[in-house]
N, C-alpha and C positions, 0 to 999 in steps of 0.2 A: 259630320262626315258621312257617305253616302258609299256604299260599297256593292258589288256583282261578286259575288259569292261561284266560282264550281270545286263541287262537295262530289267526292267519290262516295259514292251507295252502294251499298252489296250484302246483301242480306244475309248471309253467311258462309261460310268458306266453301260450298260448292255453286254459287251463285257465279255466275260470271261478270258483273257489277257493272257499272257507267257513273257517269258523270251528271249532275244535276244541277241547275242553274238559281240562287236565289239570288234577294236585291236586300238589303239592309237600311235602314235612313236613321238619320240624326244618332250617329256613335260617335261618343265623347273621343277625340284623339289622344284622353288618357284613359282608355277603357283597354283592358290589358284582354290581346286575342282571345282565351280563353272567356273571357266573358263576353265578348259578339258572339260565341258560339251557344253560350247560356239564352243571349239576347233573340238570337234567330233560332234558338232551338222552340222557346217560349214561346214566339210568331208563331212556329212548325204547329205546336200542341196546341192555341189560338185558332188558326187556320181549320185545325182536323174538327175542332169541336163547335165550329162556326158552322149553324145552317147556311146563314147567310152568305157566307165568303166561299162554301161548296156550293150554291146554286152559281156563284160567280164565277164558276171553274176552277175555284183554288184549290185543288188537289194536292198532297203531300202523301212522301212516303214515311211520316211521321219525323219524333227528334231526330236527331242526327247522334250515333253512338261517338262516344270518344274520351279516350281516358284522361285524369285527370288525378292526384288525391291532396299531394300538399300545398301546390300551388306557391312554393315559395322557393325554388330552384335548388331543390333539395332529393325527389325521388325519383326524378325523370321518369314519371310514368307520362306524361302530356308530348308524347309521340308523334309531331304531324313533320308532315314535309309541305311544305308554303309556297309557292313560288318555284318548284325546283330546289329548295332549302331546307336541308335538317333546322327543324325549329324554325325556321323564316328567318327574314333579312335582317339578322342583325347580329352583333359578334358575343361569344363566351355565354350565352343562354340558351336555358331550356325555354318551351314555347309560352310556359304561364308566364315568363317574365319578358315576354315580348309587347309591345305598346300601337297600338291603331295608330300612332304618328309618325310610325315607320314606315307606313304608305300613303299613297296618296290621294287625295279626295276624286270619290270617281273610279278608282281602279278597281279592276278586274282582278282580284283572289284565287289561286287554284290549288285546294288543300285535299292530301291524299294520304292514305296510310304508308308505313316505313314498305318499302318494295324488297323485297329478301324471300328466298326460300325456304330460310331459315325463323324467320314471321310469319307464317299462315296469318291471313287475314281472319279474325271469327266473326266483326260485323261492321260495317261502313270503316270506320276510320280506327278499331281497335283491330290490334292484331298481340299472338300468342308466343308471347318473348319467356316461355318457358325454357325455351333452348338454354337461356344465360346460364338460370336455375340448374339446370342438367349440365351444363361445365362448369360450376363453382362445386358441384357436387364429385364430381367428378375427381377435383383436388385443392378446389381455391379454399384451403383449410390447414391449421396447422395440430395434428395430433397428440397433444399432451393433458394430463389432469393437472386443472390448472390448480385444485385447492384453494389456500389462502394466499391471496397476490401478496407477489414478491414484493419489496421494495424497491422506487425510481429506480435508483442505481447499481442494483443486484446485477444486470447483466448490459455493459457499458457499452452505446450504441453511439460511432461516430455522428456527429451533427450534419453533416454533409449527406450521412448515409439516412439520417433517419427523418430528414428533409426530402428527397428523393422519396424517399418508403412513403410519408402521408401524401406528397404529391399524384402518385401515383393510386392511392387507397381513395385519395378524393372521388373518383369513378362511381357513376350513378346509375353507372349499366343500361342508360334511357337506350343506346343500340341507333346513335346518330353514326356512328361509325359504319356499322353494316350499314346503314343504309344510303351513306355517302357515295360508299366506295363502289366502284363499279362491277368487281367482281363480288360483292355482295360478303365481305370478310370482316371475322371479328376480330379478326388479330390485336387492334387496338385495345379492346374490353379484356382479351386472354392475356396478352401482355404486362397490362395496368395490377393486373391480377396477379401475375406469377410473381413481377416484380416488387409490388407494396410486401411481399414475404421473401425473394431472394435476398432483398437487401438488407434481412434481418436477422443473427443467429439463430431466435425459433425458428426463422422458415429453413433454414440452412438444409437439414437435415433430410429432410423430407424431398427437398427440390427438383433430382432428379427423377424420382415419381411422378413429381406432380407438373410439371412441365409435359413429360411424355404422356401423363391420363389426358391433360386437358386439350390441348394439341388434338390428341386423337378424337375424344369426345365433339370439338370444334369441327373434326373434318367430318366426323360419323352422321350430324346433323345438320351439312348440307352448308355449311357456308362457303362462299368462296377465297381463293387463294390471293395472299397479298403481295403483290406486284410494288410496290415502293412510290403511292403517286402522293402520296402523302394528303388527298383528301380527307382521310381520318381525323387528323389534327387541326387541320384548318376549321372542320365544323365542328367540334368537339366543345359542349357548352364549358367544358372544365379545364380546355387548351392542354390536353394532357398530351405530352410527347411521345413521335414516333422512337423518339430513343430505345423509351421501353422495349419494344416491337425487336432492337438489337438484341437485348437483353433476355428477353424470350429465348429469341433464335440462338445465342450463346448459352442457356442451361438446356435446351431441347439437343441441339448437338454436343453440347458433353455430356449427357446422360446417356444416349445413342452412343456413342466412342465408348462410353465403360460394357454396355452392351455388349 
């Protein structure tokens, strides 16, 4: 399969960046997107260190940055947006688990970083999802010395409740969410968060804090406000529910009413 590659460029976060045009040939239609990026990066560093391909005008602004670590839909650090798509065309995945068969031979590619105020770009296609960091810090924690673990059944958690709890803890923080949503909002990621601990008596405790830090903390660094379009869910590699986002908003305003 034969592919037209545009790759957003930007040398670093006060670089004002574009778009740059490569061509790809003969990629296996099970070569998983992540590795056409390996594939045409390795052209790129070919290219730069070709005499012969620079007298031929093959100019490059070298590899192409972009994140990546376990590659097996587990850290969602493989951050891109595809086509207009968190992760590209296809449903319940992060982008290392996306497949060249998902388009089509001949097409035209256009892969950019997550767009949020809340993600500074640092270089071409990486951007600085410390923000998460700085609102888990903020409260996505439960304060106790833990010692010697308890026994399974020491502290007796409904199935229904603690089915809900790992559903919601499943969250990879990749930040398809902000970058979905049009007003640029983590609600989903802070939600998934308050809720994997509201619906558990260790989190019980602590809840009205930690709902009000993190809330705050989310608005302090710039993201934007969630209007109810429910894009969040739709591209969310881990189909995690807007429900949560209710659930948020019901410990954020009863902690505000004790207030």
């Amino acid at each position: 399969m034969n592919f037209t590659l545009k790759v957003w460029r930007q040398k670093n976060a006060k670089d004002k960046g574009h778009f740059e045009t490569y061509k790809v040939s003969n990629i296996s239609p099970d070569t998983s997107f992540l590795e056409m990026m390996d594939i045409l990066n390795d052209q790129l560093i070919r290219e730069g260190n070709d005499p012969v391909a620079l007298n031929k005008g093959c100019h490059n602004s070298g590899p192409i940055a972009f994140d990546h670590d376990c590659r097996e839909g587990i850290c969602g650090m493989c951050s891109l947006y595809i086509n207009g798509r968190a992760h590209g065309p296809d449903e319940d995945i992060t982008t290392c688990q996306l497949h060249m068969r998902k388009f089509k031979d001949g097409e035209t590619i256009t892969i950019e970083p997550w767009r949020s105020a809340g993600f500074p770009v640092i270089k071409d296609l990486v951007v600085n999802r410390g923000a998460f960091d700085q609102i888990l810090q903020a409260g996505g924690f439960v304060s106790v010395n833990t010692g010697q673990a308890q026994d399974a059944n020491a502290i007796p958690v409904a199935k229904a409740a603690a089915d809900e709890s790992m559903d919601a803890a499943s969250c990879v923080g990749c930040g398809a969410c902000v970058a979905t949503c049009k007003n640029g909002s983590a609600m989903l990621f802070v939600a998934a968060r308050v809720s994997s601990l509201a619906l558990l008596p260790q989190g019980k405790i602590e809840g009205a804090r930690r709902a009000k830090a993190m809330v705050a903390k989310m608005d302090e660094l710039g993201f934007g406000a969630c209007t109810n379009t429910q894009a969040c869910e739709m591209e969310c590699p881990k189909n995690i529910s807007v429900s949560h986002i209710a659930r948020l908003n019901r410990e954020f305003l009863c902690a505000k009413l004790k207030d």
